[in-house]
C-alpha positions in Angstrom: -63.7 -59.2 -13.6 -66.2 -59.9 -11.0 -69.6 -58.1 -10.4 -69.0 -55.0 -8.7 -70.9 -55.1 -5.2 -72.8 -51.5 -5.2 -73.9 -51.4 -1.5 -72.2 -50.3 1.6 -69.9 -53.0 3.5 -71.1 -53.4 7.0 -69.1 -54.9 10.0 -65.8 -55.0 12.0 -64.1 -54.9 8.8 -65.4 -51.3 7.9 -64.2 -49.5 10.6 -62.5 -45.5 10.7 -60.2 -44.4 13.1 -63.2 -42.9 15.3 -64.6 -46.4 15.5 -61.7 -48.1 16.9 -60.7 -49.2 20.4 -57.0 -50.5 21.5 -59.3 -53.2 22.8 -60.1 -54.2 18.8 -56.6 -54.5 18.0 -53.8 -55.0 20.4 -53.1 -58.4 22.4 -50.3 -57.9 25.1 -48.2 -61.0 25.6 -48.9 -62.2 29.4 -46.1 -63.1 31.8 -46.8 -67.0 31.1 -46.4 -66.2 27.3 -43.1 -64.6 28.0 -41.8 -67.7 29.8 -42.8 -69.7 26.9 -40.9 -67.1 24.9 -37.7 -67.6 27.0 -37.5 -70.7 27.3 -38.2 -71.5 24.0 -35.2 -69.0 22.8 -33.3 -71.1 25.4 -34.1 -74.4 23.7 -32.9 -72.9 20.3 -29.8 -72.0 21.0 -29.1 -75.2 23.1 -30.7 -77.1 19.8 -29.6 -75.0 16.5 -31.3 -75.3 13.3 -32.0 -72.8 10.6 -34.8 -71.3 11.7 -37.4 -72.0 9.1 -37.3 -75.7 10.2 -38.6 -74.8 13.4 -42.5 -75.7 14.4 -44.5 -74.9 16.7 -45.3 -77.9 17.6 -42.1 -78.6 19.0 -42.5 -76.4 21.9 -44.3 -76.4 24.9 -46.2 -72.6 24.3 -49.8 -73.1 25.6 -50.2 -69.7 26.0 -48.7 -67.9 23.0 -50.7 -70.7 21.1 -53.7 -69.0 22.7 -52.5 -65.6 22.2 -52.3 -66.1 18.3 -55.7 -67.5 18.3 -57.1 -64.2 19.2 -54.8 -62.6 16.6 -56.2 -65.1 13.9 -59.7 -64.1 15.1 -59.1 -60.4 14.9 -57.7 -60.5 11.4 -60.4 -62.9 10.2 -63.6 -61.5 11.8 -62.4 -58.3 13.5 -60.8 -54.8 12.6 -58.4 -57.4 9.9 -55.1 -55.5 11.8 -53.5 -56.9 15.2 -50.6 -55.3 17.4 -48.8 -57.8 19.7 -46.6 -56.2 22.8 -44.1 -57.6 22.7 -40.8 -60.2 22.2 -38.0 -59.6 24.9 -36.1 -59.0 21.9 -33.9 -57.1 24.0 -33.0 -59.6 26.3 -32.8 -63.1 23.9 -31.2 -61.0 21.3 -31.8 -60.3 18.0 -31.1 -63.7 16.4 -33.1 -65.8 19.0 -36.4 -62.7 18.6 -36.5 -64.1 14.9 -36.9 -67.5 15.6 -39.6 -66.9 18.4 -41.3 -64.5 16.0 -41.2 -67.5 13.3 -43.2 -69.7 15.4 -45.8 -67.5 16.8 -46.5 -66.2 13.1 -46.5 -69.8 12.3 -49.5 -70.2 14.9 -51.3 -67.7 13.0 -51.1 -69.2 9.3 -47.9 -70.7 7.0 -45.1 -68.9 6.4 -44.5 -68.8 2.5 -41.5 -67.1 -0.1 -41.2 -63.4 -0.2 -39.3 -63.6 -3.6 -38.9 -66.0 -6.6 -35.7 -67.2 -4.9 -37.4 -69.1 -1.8 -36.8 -66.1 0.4 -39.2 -66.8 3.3 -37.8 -64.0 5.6 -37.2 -61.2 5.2 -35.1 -58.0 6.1 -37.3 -54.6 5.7 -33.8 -52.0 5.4 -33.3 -49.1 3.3 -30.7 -50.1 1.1 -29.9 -47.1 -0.7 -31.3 -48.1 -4.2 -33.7 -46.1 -5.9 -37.5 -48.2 -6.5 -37.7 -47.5 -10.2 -40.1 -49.3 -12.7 -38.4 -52.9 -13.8 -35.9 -52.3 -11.3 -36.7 -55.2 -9.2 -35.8 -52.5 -6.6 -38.8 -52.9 -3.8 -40.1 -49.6 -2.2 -39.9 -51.2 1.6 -35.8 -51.5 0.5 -35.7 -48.1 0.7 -36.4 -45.1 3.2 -39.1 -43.4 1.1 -42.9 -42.8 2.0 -44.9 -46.0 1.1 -48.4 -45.1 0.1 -51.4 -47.2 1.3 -50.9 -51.2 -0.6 -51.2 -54.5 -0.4 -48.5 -56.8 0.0 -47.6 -58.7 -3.4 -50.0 -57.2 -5.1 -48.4 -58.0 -8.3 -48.7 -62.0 -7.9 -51.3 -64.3 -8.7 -51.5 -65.9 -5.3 -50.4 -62.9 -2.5 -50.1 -63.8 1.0 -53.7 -63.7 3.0 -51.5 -62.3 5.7 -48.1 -59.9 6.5 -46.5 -59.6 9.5 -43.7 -57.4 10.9 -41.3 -57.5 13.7 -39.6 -54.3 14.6 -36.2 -55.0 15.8 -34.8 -51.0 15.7 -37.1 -48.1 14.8 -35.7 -45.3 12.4 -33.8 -42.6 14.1 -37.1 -40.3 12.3 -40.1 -41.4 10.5 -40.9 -44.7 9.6 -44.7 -44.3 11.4 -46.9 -47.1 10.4 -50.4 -46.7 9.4 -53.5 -49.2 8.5 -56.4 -48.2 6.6 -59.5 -50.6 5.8 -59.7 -51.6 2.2 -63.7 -51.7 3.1 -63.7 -48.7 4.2 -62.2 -47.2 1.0 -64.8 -49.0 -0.8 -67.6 -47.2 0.9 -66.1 -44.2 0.7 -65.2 -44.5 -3.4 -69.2 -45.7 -3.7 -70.0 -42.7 -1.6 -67.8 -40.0 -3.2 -67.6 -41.5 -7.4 -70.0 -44.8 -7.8 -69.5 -43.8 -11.3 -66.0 -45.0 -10.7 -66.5 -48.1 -8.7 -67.0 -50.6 -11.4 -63.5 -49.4 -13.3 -62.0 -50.6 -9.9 -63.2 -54.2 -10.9 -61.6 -54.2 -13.7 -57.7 -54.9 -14.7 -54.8 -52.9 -14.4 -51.4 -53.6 -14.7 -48.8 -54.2 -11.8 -45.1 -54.1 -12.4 -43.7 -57.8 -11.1 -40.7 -55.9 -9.9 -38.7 -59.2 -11.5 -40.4 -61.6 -10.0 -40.9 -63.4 -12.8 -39.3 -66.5 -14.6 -37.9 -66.3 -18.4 -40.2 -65.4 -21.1 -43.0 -64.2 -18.5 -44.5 -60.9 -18.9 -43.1 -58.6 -17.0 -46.7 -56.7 -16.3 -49.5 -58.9 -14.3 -53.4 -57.8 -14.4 -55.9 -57.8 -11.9 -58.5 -55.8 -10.6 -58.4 -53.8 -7.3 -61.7 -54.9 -5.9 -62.9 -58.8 -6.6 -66.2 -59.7 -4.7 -66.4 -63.4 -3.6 -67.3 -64.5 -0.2 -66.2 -60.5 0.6 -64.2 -57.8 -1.2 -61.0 -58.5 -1.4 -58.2 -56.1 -3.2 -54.8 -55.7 -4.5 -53.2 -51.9 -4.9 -50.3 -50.5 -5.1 -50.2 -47.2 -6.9 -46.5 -47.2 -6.9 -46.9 -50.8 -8.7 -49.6 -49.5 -11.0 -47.9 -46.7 -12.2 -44.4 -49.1 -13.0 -47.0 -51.4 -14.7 -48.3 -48.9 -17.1 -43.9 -47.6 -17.4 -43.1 -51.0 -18.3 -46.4 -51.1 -20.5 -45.5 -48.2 -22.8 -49.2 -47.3 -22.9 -50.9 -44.6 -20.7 -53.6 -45.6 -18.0 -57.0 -45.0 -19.7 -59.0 -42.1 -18.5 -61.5 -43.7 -16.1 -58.5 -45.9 -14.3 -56.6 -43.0 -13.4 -59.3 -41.0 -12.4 -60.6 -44.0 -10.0 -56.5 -44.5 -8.6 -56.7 -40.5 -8.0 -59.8 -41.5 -6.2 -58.3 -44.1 -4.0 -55.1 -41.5 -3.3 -57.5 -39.2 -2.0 -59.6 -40.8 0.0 -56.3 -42.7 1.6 -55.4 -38.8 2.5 -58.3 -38.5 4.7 -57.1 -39.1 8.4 -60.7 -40.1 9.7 -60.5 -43.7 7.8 -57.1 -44.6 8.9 -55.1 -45.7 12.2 -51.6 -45.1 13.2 -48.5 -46.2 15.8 -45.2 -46.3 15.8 -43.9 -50.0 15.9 -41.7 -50.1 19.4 -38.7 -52.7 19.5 -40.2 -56.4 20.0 -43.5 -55.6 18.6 -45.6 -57.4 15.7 -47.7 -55.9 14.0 -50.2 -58.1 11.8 -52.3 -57.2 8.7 -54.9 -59.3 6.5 -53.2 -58.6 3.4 -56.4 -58.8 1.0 -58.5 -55.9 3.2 -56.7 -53.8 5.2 -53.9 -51.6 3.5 -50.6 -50.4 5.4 -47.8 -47.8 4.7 -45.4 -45.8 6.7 -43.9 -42.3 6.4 -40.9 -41.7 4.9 -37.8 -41.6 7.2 -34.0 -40.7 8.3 -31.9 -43.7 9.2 -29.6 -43.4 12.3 -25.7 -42.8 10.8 -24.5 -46.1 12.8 -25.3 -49.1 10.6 -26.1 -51.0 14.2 -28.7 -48.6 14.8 -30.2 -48.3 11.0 -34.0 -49.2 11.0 -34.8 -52.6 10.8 -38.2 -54.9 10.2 -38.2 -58.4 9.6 -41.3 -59.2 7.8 -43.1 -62.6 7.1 -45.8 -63.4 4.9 -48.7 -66.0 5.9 -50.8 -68.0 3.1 -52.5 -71.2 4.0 -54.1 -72.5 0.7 -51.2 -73.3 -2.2 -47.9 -74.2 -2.5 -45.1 -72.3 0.2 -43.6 -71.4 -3.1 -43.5 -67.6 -4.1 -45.9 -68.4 -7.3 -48.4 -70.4 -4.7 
């Protein structure tokens, strides 16, 4: 537990939707970044290697380098979200769009595992499985609504950074939304201060089996920790498999404070929204902005099912899924 901070957060970080302009969030890719794209996809396929062998530094991209700068900045001292138009994923293909994407999110940070396994990227697809508690079954693997979270939220060390690439949108649904973690802080100090402090204090995640033999399957952390800023990790669909797994109710005070955070992540006003277009990225500092997305139909034809391919960025640690 760390000291709750009981003032207002002030800044680009603390931002609602009235506050923001395209200008705070979205970079489109120049003509000069798309010949670096091209010719880059050109030089992969004339070169082949498993994609997460690939650098940057091996290419000649100038410009994209520059273009992920300004991402870096915007997650780091800006509105902590960035949405990049876009890969000529239709043109290079869908093979040859993953290994661009891998080195212009490698400008931005280290790619790191998704799973226990050494996954490092990885397919966001409904796979028909339901996301019950010690299941192991993750929510993005299926078509449901995903509520306002971070990323790994169950780990010690989750990534500082997620990234998606949208190869094919749902035939419905699927709309993507950010909200600002700093933002919800206000608003909880605003609305319950009573509340705040229980935010600071544990609750218990389901590792969704991400765990080695004779671990616990639960892992406890606070939502809010104050260091250099407030950082957080939630998941309510986490929490709520934590507490399953747990065989113990959440005390009083915690679920009154998650209720609070559910609420306040149903007020439109705090919150931004798009609908991720084929070849776009969107990018999210994992530890203060939240993301979700609607629930939604898939298309009948398997080649036409929704499809992300997400990557997750971490610069301090091991690469390793445990950091």
């Amino acid at each position: 537990m760390t000291t709750p901070l009981l003032s207002p957060i002030e800044g680009p970080s603390a931002w609602c939707r009235r506050d923001l302009d395209p200008a705070d969030y979205r970079i489109d890719l120049s003509p000069h970044c798309r010949d670096e794209l091209l010719r880059a996809a050109d030089e992969i396929r004339r070169f082949p290697l498993p994609t997460i062998l690939r650098r940057p530094d091996e290419f000649d991209m100038p410009h994209c380098a520059a273009a992920m700068a300004r991402v870096r900045h915007i997650l780091d001292r800006g509105v902590r979200f960035a949405l990049v138009d876009r890969l000529p994923a239709e043109e290079i293909g869908e093979e040859d769009a993953k290994a661009v994407y891998w080195l212009l999110a490698s400008m931005v940070a280290r790619p790191v595992a998704q799973k226990l396994d050494g996954t490092m990227i990885y397919d966001v697809l409904d796979t028909g499985r339901a996301a019950l508690p010690g299941s192991g079954v993750r929510p993005d693997q299926t078509n449901i609504e995903l509520k306002f979270h971070n990323d790994n939220s169950y780990n010690t060390t989750p990534p500082e950074y997620v990234v998606l690439l949208c190869l094919r949108p749902a035939k419905s649904g699927g709309h993507s939304r950010v909200v600002s973690f700093h933002s919800v802080h206000n608003e909880v100090l605003a609305r319950r201060p009573a509340l705040l402090p229980r935010l600071y204090r544990a609750f218990r995640f389901d590792r969704q089996r991400e765990f080695h033999p004779g671990e616990e399957p639960v892992f406890s952390a606070p939502v809010f920790e104050a260091a250099a800023e407030v950082r957080a990790r939630f998941s309510a669909h986490q929490i709520r498999g934590g507490y399953a797994l747990s065989d113990e109710p959440l005390d009083e005070m915690g679920a009154a404070a998650m209720t609070t955070m559910l609420e306040i992540f149903d007020d439109e006003s705090l919150s931004a929204d798009f609908d991720l277009e084929p070849g776009q990225l969107q990018f999210v500092h994992n530890r203060t902005l939240g993301h979700s997305r609607t629930a939604f139909e898939d298309h009948p034809d398997p080649d036409r099912r929704r499809h992300l391919v997400r990557l997750w960025l971490r610069d301090a640690g091991r690469r390793a899924y445990a950091g």
